[in-house]
C-alpha positions in Angstrom: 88.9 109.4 237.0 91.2 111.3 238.8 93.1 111.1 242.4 89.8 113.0 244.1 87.2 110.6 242.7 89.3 107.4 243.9 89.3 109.0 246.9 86.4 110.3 247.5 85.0 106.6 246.7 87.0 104.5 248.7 85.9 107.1 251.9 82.5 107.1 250.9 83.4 103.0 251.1 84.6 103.3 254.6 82.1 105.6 255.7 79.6 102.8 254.5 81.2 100.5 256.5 82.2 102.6 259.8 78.5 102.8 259.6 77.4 99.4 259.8 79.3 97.9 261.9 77.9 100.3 265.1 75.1 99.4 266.8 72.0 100.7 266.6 70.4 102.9 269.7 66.8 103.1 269.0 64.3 100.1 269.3 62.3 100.4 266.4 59.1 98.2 267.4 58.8 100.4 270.4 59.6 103.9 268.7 55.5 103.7 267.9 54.2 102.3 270.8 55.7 104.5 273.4 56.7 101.1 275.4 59.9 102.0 277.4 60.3 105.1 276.0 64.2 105.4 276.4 64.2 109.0 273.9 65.6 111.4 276.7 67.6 108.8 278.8 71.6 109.7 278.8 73.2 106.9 277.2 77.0 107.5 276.9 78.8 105.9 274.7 82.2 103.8 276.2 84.9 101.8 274.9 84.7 100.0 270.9 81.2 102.4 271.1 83.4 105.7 271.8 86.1 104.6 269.6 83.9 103.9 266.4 81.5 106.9 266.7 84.8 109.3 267.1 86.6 107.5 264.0 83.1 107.8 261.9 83.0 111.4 262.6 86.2 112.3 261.4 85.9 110.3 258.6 82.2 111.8 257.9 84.2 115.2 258.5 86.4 113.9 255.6 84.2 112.8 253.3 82.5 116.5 253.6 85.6 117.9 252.8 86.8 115.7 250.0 83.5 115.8 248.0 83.4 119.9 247.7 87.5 119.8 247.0 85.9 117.5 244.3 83.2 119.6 243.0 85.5 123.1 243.1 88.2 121.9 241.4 88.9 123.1 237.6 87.4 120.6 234.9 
């Protein structure tokens, strides 16, 4: 394995991570039913919330980019 496949996994790792730890926004036992239907209510996101939706992006952003340096680069 080279340098872009240990990286490439240990972002994919954190993405993983970054990813489980946020909360989730939808209710799923009233997504169904229509119960207090919150779908078009603005929800903004605010401190730890903000901060791990930002850092998950740009490590989504990074992932994106590491995989096709991975797949371009000369075998």
């Amino acid at each position: 394995m080279q340098f872009l496949d240990w990286l490439l996994m240990v972002v994919s790792v954190l993405l993983i991570g970054l990813v489980m730890i946020q909360e989730s926004k939808d209710d799923v036992k009233n997504t169904f039913s229509g119960e207090k239907s919150e779908l078009f209510k603005n929800q903004k996101q605010r401190g730890p919330e903000l901060f791990f939706a930002r850092v998950t992006m740009a490590v989504s952003i990074l992932f994106a980019v590491v995989t096709i340096l991975a797949l371009i680069r000369p075998f």
